[in-house]
N, C-alpha and C positions, 0 to 999 in steps of 0.2 A: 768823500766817498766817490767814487770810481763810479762808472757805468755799471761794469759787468757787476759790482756788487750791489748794485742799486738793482738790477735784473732778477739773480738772485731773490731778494728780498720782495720782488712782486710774485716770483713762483708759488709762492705759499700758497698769497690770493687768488690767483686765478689759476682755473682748472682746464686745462684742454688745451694751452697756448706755448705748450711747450718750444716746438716746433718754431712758431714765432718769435720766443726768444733768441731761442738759439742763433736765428737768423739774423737778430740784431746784432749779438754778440759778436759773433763771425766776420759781421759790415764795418763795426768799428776794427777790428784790428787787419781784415785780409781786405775788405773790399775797397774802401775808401783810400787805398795809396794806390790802386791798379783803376781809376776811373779817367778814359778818355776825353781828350778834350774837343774832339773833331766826328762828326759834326755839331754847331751850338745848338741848344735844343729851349723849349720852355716847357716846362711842366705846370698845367691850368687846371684848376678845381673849377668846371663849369659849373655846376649845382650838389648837395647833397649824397646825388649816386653818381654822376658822371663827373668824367676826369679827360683832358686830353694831353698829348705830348707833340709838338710838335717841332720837327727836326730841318733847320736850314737846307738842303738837297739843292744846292743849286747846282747846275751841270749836269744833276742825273736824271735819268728817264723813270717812267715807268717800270720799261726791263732790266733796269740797273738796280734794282732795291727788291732785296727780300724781306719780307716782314714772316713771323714764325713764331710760334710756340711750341717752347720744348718743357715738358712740364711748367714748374709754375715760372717758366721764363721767358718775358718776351727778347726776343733777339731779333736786332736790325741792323742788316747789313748793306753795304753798297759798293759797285765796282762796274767802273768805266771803262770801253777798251778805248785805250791811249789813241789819239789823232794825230798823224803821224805829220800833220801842217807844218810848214815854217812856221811859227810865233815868233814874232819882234817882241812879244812880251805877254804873260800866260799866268794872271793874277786868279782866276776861280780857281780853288784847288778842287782836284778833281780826284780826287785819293783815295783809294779805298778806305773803308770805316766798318765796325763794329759796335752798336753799341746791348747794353743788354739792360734788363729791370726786372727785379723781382718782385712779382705778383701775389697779391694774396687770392686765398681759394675762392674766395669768393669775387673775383673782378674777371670780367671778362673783355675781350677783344671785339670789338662791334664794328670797326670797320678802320681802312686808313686808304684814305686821298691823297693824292698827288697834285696842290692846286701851286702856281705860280714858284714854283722852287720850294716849299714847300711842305715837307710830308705831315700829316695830321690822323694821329691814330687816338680814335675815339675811344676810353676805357669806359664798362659800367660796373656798379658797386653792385652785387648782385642778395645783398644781403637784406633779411625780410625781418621784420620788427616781431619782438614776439612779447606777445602782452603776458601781462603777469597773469600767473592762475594757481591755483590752488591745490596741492598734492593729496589726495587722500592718505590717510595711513589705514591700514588694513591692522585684521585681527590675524596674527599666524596660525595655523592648523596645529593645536599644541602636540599630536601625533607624530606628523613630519619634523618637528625638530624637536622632540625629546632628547634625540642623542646627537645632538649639535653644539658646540660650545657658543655660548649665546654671547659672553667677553672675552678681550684678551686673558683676564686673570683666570678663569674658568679651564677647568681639565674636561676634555672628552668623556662623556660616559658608555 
């Protein structure tokens, strides 16, 4: 069994996560052969809600790095104006880069330092625990839907 029909077969269960499949689906076959190798990065689970990423940048400054959110996408880029120095020899790459991560709705962007080469952008999980509770069910107003089809098998009256 495949992914995408293993996806598929979780739509059933879950309701509202459309969106979020999709996204998986799309990763395995478009995104995952166009991902960059430059700059190395690590991706850290500090705790439960927060998350960091943190990106090699050596050679670039502070004004050489853009960090942004465009919708649910974090985009970081960088670009160095060239030193026009003699080098006998010029081993830090200093190349421009792109990289991007898709976000879910609930994570937000808290902040990103620029320590020792460095870059570290802090993610948080913004999602809030929701305890179980109890639905009422109500008595319908048998007035207002007299003339409502109350099943699919059921003709209009």
């Amino acid at each position: 069994m495949n992914a995408i029909s293993l996806l598929k077969d979780f739509e059933r269960s879950f309701i509202g996560f459309d969106r979020v499949f999709n996204e998986i689906a799309n990763a395995q076959s478009n995104y995952i052969k166009s991902i960059p190798s430059f700059p190395p990065y690590n991706l850290k689970k500090v705790n439960d809600k927060t998350y960091s990423i943190e990106l090699a940048v050596a050679g670039f400054g502070k004004s050489d790095i853009d960090v942004e959110m465009d919708g649910d996408t974090l985009k970081v880029s960088g670009r160095v104006n060239q030193d026009e120095s003699n080098y006998l020899y010029k081993g830090i790459a200093e190349r421009a880069f792109s990289r991007q991560w898709k976000l879910a709705d609930s994570v937000e962007v808290k902040n990103a330092a620029l320590v020792n080469g460095m870059l570290k952008i802090t993610l948080e999980n913004m999602i809030k625990f929701q305890p179980s509770k109890k639905i009422e069910v109500i008595e319908a107003d048998i007035e207002n839907v007299k003339n409502e089809k109350q099943f699919l098998t059921e003709e209009a009256k």
